[in-house]
N, C-alpha and C positions, 0 to 999 in steps of 0.2 A: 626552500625554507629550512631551516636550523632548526634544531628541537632543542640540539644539548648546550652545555656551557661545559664545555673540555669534555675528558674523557668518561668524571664521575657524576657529575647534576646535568638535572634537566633544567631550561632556562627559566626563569621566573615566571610564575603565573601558567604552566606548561605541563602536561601531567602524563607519560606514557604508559601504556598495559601492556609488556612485549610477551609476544609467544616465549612462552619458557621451557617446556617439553610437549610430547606427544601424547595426548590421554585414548584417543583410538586412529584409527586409518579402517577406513569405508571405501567400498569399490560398487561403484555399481555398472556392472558388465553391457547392461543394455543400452549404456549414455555412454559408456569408456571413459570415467571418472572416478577419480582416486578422492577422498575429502578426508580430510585431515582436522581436527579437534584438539588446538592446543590451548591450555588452559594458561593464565597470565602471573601464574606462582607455583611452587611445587606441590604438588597436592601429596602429603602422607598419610592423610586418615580420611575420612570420608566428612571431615567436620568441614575439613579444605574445601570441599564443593562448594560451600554455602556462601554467597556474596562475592561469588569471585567469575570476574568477569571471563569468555573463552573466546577466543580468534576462532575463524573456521578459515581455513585455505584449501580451495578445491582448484585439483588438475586436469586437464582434460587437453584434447591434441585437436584442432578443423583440419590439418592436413600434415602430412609425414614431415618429421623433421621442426616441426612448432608446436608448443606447448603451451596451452592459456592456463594460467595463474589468477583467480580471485580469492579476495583476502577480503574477509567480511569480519565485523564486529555486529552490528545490528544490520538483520538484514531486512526489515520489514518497511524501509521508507518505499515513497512513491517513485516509480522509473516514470522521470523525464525528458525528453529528448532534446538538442538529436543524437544518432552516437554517428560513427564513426562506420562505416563499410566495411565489413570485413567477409569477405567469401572464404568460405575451407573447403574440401572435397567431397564429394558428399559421399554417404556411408563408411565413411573412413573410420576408425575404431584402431586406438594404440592399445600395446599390452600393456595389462595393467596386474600385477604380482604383488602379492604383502605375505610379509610371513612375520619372523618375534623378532626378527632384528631390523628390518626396514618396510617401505611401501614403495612400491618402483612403477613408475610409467616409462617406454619406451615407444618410440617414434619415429622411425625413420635414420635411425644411425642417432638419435638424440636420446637421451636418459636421464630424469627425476629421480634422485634416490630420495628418499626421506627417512632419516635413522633416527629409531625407535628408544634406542637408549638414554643415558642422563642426557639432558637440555637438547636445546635447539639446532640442528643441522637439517640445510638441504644440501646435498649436490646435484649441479647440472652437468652430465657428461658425455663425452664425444669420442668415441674413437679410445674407450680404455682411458680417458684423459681428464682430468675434472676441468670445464670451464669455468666455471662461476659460483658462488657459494651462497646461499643464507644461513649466516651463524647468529650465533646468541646476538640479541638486541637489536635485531634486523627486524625482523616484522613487526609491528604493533599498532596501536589505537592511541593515540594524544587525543584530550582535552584541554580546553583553556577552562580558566576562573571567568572569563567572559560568554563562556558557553561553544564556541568552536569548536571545531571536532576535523580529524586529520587520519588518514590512514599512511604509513610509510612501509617500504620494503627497500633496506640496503643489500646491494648485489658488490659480491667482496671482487677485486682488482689483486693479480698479483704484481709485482715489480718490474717496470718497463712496460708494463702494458697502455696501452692509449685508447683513448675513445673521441669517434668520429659524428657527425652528422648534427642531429636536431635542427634542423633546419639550413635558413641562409643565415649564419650567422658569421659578423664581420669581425668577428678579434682571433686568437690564436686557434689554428687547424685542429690542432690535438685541445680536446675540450676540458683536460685532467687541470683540477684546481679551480675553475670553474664552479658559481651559482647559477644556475640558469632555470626562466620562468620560461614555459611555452605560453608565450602571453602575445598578440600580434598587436605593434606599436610602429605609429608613422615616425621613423626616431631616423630616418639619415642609414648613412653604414657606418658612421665611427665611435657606437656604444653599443651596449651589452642588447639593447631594442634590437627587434629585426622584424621584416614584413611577415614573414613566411618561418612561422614555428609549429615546427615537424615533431612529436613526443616519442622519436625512434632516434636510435643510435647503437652502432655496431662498433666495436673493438679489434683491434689490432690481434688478437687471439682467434678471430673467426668465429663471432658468436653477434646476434641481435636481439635488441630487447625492446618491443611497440607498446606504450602505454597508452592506452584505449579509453582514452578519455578527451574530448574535447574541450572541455575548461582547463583551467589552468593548471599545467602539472609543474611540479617543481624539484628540477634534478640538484644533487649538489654532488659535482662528480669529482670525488676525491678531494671536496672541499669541507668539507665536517668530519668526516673519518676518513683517513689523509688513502685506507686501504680500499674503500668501498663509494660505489656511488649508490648513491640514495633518492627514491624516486618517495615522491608526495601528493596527495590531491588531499582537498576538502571536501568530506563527507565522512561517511560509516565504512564505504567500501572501495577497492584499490584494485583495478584489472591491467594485467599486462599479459605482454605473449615474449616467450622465447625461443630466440629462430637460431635455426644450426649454420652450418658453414658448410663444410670447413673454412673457405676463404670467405671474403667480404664481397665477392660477385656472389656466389652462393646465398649470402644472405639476405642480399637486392634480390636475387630471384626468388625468393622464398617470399621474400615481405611486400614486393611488388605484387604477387600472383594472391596474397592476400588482400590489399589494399587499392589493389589498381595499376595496370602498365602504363606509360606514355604511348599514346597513338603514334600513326605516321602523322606529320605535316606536310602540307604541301611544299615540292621541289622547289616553290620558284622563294619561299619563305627565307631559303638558306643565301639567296642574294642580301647586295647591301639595301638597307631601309633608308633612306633619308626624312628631316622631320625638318616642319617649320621652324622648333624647337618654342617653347612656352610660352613668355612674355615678350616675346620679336613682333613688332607689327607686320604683318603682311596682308596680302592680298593675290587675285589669281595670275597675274603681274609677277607677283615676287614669285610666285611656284612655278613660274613658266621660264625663268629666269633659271631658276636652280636647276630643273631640268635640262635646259637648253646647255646651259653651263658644265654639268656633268656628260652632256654625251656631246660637247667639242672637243672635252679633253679626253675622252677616251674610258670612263669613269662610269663601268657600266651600274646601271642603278636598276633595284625589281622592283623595292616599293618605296612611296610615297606619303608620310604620313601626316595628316594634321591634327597639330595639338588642340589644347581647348580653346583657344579662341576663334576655331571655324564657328563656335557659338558663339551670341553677345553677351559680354558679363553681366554681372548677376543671376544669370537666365540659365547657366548650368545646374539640372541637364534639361535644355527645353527640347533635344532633337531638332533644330531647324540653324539651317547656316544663315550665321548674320548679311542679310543681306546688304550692307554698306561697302562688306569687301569683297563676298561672294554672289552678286545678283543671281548668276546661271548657272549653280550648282552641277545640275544636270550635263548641259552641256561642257562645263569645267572635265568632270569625271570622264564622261565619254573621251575628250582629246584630248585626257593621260592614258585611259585605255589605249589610242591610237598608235602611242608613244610604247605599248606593251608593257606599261604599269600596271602593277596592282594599290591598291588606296585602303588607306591604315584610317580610321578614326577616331578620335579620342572620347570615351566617357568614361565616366563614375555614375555608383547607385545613389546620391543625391539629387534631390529635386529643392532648388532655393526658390524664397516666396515668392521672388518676383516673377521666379516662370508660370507660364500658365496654366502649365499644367501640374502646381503646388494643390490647386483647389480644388482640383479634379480629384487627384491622387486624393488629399484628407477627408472629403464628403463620400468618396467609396469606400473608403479603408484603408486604401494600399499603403500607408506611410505606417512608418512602427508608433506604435498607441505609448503613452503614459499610461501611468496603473488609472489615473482620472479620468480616462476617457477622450482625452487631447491628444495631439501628436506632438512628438516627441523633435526637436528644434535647438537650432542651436547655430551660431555667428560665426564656429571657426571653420577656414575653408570658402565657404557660400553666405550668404548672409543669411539668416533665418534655416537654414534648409531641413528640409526633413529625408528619413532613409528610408528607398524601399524596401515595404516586408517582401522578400520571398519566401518565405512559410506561405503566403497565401498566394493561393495558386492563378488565381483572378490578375492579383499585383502582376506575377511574376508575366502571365500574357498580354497585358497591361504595356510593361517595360518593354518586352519582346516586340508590340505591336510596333512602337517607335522604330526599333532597331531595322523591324522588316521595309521598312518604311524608305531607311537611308541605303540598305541594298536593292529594295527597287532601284534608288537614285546610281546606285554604279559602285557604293561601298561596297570593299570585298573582305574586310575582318577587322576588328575592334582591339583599342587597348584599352584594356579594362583598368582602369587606375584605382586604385584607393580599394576601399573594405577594410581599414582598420579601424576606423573609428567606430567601433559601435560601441553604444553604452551597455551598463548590466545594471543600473540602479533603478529602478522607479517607472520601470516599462515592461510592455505587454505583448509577447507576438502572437499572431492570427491564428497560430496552430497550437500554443500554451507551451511551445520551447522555454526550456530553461534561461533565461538570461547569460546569464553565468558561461554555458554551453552555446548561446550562440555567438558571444564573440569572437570569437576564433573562427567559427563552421558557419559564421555569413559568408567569408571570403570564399568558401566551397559552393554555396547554393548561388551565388551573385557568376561566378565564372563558370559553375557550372548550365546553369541557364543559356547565357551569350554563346556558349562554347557548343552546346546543344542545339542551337539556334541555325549555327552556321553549317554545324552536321547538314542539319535537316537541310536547307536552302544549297550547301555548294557539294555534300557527297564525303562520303568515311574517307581520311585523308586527306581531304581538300579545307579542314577548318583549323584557323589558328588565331590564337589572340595574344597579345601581349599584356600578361600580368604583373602585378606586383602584389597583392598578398596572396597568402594560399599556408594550406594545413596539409597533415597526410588527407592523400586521397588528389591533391591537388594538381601531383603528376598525371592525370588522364587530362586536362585542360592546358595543355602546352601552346604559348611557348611563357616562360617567367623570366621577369628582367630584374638588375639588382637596385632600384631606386635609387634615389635621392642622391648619388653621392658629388665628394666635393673635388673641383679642377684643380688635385695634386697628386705627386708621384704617390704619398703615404695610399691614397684616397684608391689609385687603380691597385695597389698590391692588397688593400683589405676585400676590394671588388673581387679581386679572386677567391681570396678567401671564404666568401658567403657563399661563392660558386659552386669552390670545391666541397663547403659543408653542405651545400643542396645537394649537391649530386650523391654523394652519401649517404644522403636520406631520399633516394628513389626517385628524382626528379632527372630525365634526360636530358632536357636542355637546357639552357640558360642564354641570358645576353645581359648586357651595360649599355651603358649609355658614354658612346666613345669622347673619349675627350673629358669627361667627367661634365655632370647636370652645373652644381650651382659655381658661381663662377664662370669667368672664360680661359682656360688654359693659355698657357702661351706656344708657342710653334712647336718647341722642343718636345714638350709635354702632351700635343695633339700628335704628332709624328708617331711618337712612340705607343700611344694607346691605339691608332690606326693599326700599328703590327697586333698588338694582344686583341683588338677585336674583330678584324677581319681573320682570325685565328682561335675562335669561337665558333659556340656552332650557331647562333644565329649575330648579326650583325647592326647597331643603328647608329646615324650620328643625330645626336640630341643634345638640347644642353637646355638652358633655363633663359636666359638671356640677351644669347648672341646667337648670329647662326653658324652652322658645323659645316659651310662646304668648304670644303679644301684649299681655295683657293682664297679664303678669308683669313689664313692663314700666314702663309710665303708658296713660292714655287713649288720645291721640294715637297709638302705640306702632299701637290697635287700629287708627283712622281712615287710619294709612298702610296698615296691611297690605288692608286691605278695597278704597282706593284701585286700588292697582297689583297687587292681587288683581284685580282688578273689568278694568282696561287689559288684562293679559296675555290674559286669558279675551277681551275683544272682540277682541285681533288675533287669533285662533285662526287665520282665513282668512289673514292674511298669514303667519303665523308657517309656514302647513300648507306654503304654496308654498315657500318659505325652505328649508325640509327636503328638498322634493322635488328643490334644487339639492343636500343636501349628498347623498342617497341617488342622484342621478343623475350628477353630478360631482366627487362631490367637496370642495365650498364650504362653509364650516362655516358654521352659522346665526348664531353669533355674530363679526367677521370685523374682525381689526388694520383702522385706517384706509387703509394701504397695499397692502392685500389689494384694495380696492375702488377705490382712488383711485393705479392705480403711476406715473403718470406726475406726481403732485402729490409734490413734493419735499418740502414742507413734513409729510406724512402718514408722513415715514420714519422716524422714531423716536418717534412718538406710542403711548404706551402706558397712556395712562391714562383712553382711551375708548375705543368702539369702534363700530360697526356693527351692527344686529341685523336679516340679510339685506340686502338691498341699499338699502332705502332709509330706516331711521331708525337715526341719530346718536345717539348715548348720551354721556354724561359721567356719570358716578357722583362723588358729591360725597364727597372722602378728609378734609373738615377739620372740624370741630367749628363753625367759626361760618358754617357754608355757602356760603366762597367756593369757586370753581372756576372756572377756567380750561381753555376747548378748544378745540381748532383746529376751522373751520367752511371744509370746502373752497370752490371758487368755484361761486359762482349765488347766490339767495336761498331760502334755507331756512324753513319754516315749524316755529312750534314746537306740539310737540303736547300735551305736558304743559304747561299751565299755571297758575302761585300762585295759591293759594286763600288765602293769609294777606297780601294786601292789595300786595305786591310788585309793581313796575310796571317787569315786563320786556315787551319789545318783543314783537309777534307774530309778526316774521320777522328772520332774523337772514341779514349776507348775507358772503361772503367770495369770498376766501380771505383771511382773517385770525384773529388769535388772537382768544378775548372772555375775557372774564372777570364775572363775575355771582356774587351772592349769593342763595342759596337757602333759602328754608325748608324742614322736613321732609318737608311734602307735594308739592313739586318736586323735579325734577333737570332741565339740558336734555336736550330728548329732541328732534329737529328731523328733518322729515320731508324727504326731500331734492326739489329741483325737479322737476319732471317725471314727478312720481310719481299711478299712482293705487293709493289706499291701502282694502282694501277692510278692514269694520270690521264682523264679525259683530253681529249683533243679541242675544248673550246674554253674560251676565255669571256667568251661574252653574256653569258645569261645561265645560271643553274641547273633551269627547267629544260633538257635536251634528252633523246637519247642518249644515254651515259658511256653502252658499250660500243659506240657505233666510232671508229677511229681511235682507241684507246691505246696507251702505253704502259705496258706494264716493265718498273720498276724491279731487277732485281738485286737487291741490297744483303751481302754478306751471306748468301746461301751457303749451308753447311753442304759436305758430302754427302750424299744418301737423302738427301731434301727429296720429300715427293708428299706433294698438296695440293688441295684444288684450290682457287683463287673467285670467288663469283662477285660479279660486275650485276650490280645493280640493274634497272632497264631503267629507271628514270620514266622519260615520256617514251622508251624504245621495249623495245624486248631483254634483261638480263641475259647476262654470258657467262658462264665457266670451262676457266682454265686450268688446265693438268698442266702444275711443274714438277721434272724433275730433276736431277743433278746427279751426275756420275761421275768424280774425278772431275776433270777438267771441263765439260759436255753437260749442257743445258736443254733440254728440249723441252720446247711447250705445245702442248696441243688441247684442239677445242674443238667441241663438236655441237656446241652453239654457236661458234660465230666464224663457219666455215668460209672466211674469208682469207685473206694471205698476210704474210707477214714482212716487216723491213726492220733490220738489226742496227742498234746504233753504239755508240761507242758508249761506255761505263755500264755493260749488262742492263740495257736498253731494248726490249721488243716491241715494237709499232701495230697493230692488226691494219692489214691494208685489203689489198685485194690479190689471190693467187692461192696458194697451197690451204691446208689447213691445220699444219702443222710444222714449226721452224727446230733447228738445232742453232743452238749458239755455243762455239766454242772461246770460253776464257780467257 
């Protein structure tokens, strides 16, 4: 939201109080709180007190290296819920110093100055270094002539600086220039809407900033003061946190370890998904067909999902399969099990009147109330439907009971669809949550539930859902997919872009929907999204439509999918470790180039490739005659994908420069970065395996003096680590977990077989 009109008025009808100087700074030792008292005009005599409004901003630190910031104007309204999770350390306590010239909190390598002199300064600083600033006409309290009331805090930006995250959102990587509402809206991916609004975002400087508010906050980054982004909520009071770096993994580790990590998911999640896709008629017929079809051509498939019409319309969500297409549920599941499937099924928190169990739900309570005492209803989507409260905890067992019900049946994990429609006008929920506050933090209590659910029934690890909304905190409920979008090249390169702004804001996984949802792609255009999402870290073909197997397509269509079906499945081993960073820090497995690369300046508004874990480089090819262009940071890179259709690209590509190359369908670049070793499971057919059991480890551009351990996930086996090191010419690798033997292949290629437990490879 805008307050000013230029530089010197405020907009009409719009009235600011900004902090103007310092009148005292208060510590209190026993909280590790610093409060701050800055009055909203200069005060020169003691007449100045009188009718003049004062800000109070108080600092305090949950955990080394963050700092919470609340900026109060009145502080006496009613706390309503919900908020937001935030764990700090417990008995942690920052230094907290004032003397006549400033008030300083310190933190963990972080530092609050507050200076005491004429007007208004903070600094935030790191490392001897100021990150980020609140100067004059930064903090303050707006009023409307309508009665409204705003609190804002602008955080100053120096030159070239960029900022990342706040969510999935689908327009440009770097969010500079940018308005943006954390507001969750079913809008598509190709406007400023986005399912999944995250009130964090980190900068190219190596700093983050989590606004702790689950209504609506409103950033405007570098779009009202071209120097400063500016954060907004409605009410008296304004909470954020300040998280250190120094790089932008540092500040996912920080803001994760606040707000929540990604779990493991289960092994076999990372295979490809197939789905009925939406409005396709089908039957058990048609799923028996796509199956059967996938594993003639070679096309190995882990799960299986059915859209909403395993219900009968209107009747979403009734929990019960239409029996017209599905009579034998039961037995249907069981001989996909057979087949070594797992089974996806689709709901949302609507109940429409026609299901039967609309009337159950509204005579108990469970549906969200009108301020009247009615339930609250409404035609789009469902016809009539009403939403479940989960504030109330009856509801929420309620919904669960259904769900348990359909994993009796053989169901083994849920897409959780929709949660953004909730209203905020003229309704009531079970627990007296804010309105305001729970539209955003239903899609938290809705996935957290289901996601809960599955814990308890399949084991820590073994639950995953596919979502589409979600707030912070939403990264513990993995996995999230990017919605709605449309079958065009524009439509997969913005689909990254929401990716890579998730991942930025502390979400590990991500997927799409291959081929693009509305619409049906044409062959070209399926080909090419089959490379970028079997090159994700989770995998579906879905669409709205038509259906997504391969061979509905052309030939080729199949030979790609089988391809980079066949790739995903051997990195298992690398991909397992890649996860182990995002569940143990943080790191999302798919990762902007400047997430990996922050001190390369060239990597800072790159958004049309990415990273998959640390060491291979992705470009997804967005154009129909297969050129593409992508930045290749410094070293020489090996490539790992390489054209089977006669194309004579180089085997190592070296930078830091742009390339640019023409691809066929069965390529994209894919470049392994220097210094890597790349272990390369020995199976193509299923994810879910022993990982270290037959592995190859890759090695790629090893420096002289290399000596590192390499550990191999165990998947369903035991993990393994490898000692490499490099001497001159002279490779040896040894393991004394996987005292098995080794066989050497050509391009610095070691095999684990059976024999010694330790090889030399010379160069």
């Amino acid at each position: 939201m805008k307050f000013t009109d230029g530089y010197w008025l405020s907009r009409p009808g719009l009235h600011p109080l900004y902090a103007t100087e310092v009148d005292d700074v208060r510590v209190d030792e026993a909280a590790g709180t610093m409060t701050v008292y800055a009055p909203t005009a200069r005060i020169r005599r003691r007449g100045d007190t009188l009718n003049r409004p004062m800000l109070t901003v108080t600092y305090s630190s949950p955990a080394p290296g963050v700092v919470r910031v609340r900026v109060e104007h009145l502080a006496g309204a009613a706390a309503r819920g919900p908020e937001f999770r935030v764990t700090g350390e417990d008995g942690f306590r920052p230094v907290v110093k004032v003397d006549e010239s400033a008030g300083v909190l310190e933190t963990g390598g972080l530092t609050v100055r507050v200076h005491r002199g004429d007007g208004w300064r903070v600094d935030v600083e790191q490392g001897g270094e100021i990150l980020t600033s609140s100067l004059p006409k930064s903090v303050a309290a707006v009023s409307s002539d309508d009665g409204g009331h705003w609190v804002h805090e602008q955080l100053a930006l120096e030159p070239g600086e960029r900022v990342y995250g706040l969510g999935e959102r689908f327009g440009p990587f770097a969010k500079n220039g940018q308005s943006v509402d954390i507001w969750n809206a079913d809008g598509g991916t190709s406007s400023e809407q986005a399912y999944k609004n995250v009130p964090f975002y980190l900068t190219s400087k190596g700093y983050g900033v989590f606004v702790a508010h689950p209504d609506r906050v409103s950033l405007e980054v570098a779009s009202e003061v071209n120097t400063r982004v500016q954060l907004s909520v409605e009410g008296q009071a304004l909470e954020y946190y300040l998280i250190a770096g120094p790089t932008g993994k540092d500040v996912l580790r920080r803001y994760t370890a606040l707000t929540g990590r990604p779990p493991r998911v289960p092994d076999w999640s990372y295979g490809l998904w197939l789905s009925t896709s939406f409005t396709t008629d089908y039957d058990e017929a048609t799923v028996t067909s796509f199956v059967d079809g996938m594993a003639e051509r070679d096309l190995p498939l882990s799960v299986f999902h059915f859209d909403c019409f395993w219900m009968r319309e209107y009747q979403w969500c009734d929990f019960e399969w239409d029996p017209r297409v599905f009579p034998d549920p039961e037995g249907m599941l069981a001989r996909l099990h057979e087949r070594g499937l797992k089974v996806s099924a689709w709901i949302n928190p609507y109940i429409a009147q026609r299901s039967p169990l609309f009337a159950e739900g509204a005579a108990q309570g469970y549906l969200l109330r009108t301020t009247d005492g009615g339930v609250w209803q409404w035609d789009l989507w469902q016809a009539g439907m009403g939403l479940v409260d989960f504030t109330n905890p009856e509801a929420t067992a309620w919904y669960l009971g259904h769900l348990e019900r359909l994993l009796d049946q053989g169901v083994d994990c849920f897409k959780t669809d929709f949660g953004e429609r909730v209203p905020t006008e003229g309704v009531v929920w079970h627990d007296g949550s804010d309105p305001a506050k729970m539209h955003n933090y239903y899609a938290q209590l809705y996935n957290e539930a289901v996601f809960g659910l599955l814990e308890r029934r399949r084991g820590e690890g073994e639950a995953v859902v596919f979502a589409r909304a979600a707030t912070t905190g939403g990264q513990r409920m993995p996995v999230h997919w990017g919605g709605d979008c449309d079958s065009t090249y524009a439509a997969m390169a913005e689909s990254l872009r929401g990716g890579l702004s998730l991942g930025m804001s502390g979400f590990g996984y991500w997927s799409h929907d291959i081929g693009g949802f509305e619409g049906t792609p044409d062959a070209g255009l399926f080909k090419r999204w089959l490379a970028f999402g079997l090159l994700s870290s989770h995998s579906r073909l879905h669409g709205s439509g038509s259906y997504r197997v391969p061979w509905a397509f052309d030939d080729e269509a199949v030979d790609v999918a089988r391809r980079f079906t066949h790739l995903k499945l051997s990195l298992m081993p690398y991909l397992g470790a890649a996860a182990e960073q995002a569940t143990g820090a943080g790191t999302p497995i798919m990762r902007p180039m400047v997430l990996e690369f922050p001190h390369d300046r060239g990597t800072f508004d790159v958004d049309t490739q990415y990273m998959l874990g640390d060491a291979l480089l992705v470009a997804p090819v967005f154009r129909a005659d297969g050129r593409v262009s992508y930045y290749v940071p410094e070293g020489t890179w090996t490539r790992l994908v390489t054209a089977g259709d006669g194309r004579d690209l180089p085997t190592t590509v070296t930078g830091p420069r742009w390339v640019t190359e023409t691809h066929g369908f069965d390529s994209l670049p894919v470049l392994v970065r220097p210094g890597t070793v790349l272990p390369v499971g020995a199976r193509t057919d299923r994810p879910d395996h022993a990982w270290a059991d037959g592995v190859e480890l890759r090695l790629v551009e090893l420096p002289d003096g290399y000596d590192a351990v390499t550990t191999v996930p165990g998947g369903t086996g035991a993990p393994a680590t490898f000692r490499v090191r490099r001497d001159g010419d002279t490779v040896t690798v040894v393991s004394d977990d996987a005292p098995g033997g080794w066989s050497v292949r050509a391009g610095g290629r070691v095999g684990h077989g059976d024999g010694a437990a330790a090889v030399t490879l010379t160069l």
